[in-house]
C-alpha positions in Angstrom: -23.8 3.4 13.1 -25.3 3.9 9.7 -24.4 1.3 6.9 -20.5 1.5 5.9 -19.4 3.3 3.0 -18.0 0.7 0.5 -14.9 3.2 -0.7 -14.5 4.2 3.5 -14.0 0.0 4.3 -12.3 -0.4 1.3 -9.4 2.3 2.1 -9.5 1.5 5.7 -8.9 -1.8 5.0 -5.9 -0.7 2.6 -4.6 1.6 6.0 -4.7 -1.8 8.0 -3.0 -3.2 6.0 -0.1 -0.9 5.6 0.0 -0.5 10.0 2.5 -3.1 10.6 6.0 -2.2 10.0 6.7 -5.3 8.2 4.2 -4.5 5.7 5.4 -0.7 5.4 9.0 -2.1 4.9 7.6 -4.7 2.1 6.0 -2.4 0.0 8.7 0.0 0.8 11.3 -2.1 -0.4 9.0 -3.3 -3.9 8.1 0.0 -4.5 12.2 1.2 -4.9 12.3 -2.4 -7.0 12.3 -2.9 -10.5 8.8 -1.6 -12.6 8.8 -5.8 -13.2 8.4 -6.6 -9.7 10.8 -7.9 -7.0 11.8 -11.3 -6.7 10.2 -13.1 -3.5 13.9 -14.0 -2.5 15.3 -10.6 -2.9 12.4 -9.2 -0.7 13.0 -11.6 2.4 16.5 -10.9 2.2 15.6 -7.2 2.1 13.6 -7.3 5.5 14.6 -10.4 7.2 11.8 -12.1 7.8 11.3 -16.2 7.9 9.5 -16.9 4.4 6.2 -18.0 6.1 6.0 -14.3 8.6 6.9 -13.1 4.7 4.3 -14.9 2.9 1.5 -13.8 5.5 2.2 -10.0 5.5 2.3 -10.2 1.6 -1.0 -11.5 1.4 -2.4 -8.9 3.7 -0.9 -6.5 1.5 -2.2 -8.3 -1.7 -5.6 -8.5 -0.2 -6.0 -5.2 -0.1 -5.1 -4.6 -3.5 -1.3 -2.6 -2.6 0.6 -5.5 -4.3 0.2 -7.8 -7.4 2.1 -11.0 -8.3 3.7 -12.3 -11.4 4.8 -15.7 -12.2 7.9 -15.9 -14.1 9.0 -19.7 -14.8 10.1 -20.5 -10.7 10.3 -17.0 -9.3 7.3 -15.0 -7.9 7.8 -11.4 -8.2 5.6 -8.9 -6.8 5.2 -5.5 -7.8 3.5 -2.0 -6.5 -0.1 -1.2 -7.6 0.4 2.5 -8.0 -2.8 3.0 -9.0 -4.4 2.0 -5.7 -1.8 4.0 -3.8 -2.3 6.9 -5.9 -5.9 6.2 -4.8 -5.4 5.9 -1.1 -3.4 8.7 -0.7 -5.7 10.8 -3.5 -9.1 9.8 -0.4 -6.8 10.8 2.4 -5.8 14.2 0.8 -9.8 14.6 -0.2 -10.9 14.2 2.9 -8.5 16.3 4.7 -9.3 19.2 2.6 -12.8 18.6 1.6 -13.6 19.2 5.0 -12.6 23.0 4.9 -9.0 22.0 6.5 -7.4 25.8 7.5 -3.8 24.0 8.4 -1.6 25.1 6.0 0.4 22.0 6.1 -2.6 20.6 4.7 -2.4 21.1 0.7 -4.3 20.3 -2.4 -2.7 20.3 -5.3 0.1 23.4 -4.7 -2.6 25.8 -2.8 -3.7 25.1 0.4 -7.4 24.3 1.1 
């Protein structure tokens, strides 16, 4: 295999992140929060998860950039990082048209590719 591509790992390793569906429902439930980001407490009341399962899958989805964390006094509030989801899904919808896609379920912009 040739030498990875940097922004290939980098939004692979963003994908991994999101493929558990405790992560998915995490960063579902910030991204519905409040612009401010969403109390710690309010999120593992929101999934159900024990606080240490909750603290592991928001790392994972920290370390790959999806979430960031605010301290404010006592509570920890995470919030979406829009930008890098705009980005992820921006290298996904790239790819699947830069390569000449002909499904027309496959769209850039309002045209298809």
């Amino acid at each position: 295999m040739r030498d990875p591509d940097p922004l290939l790992e980098r939004q692979a390793s963003r994908l991994k992140s999101l493929g558990h569906p405790a992560r998915l429902a995490i960063l579902r439930l910030v991204v519905q929060g409040p612009v401010e980001g969403t109390p710690v407490g309010e999120i593992q009341a929101g999934v159900g998860i024990p606080s240490s399962t909750l603290s592991h899958h928001i790392s994972e989805l920290a370390q790959a950039g999806l979430l960031k964390a605010t301290r404010h006094a006592t509570v920890i509030r995470y919030a979406a990082r829009f930008d890098v989801m705009k980005e992820l899904t921006g290298y996904l919808w790239e790819n699947c048209c830069g390569g000449g896609c002909s499904d027309p379920d496959c769209l850039q912009g309002d045209k298809p590719c």
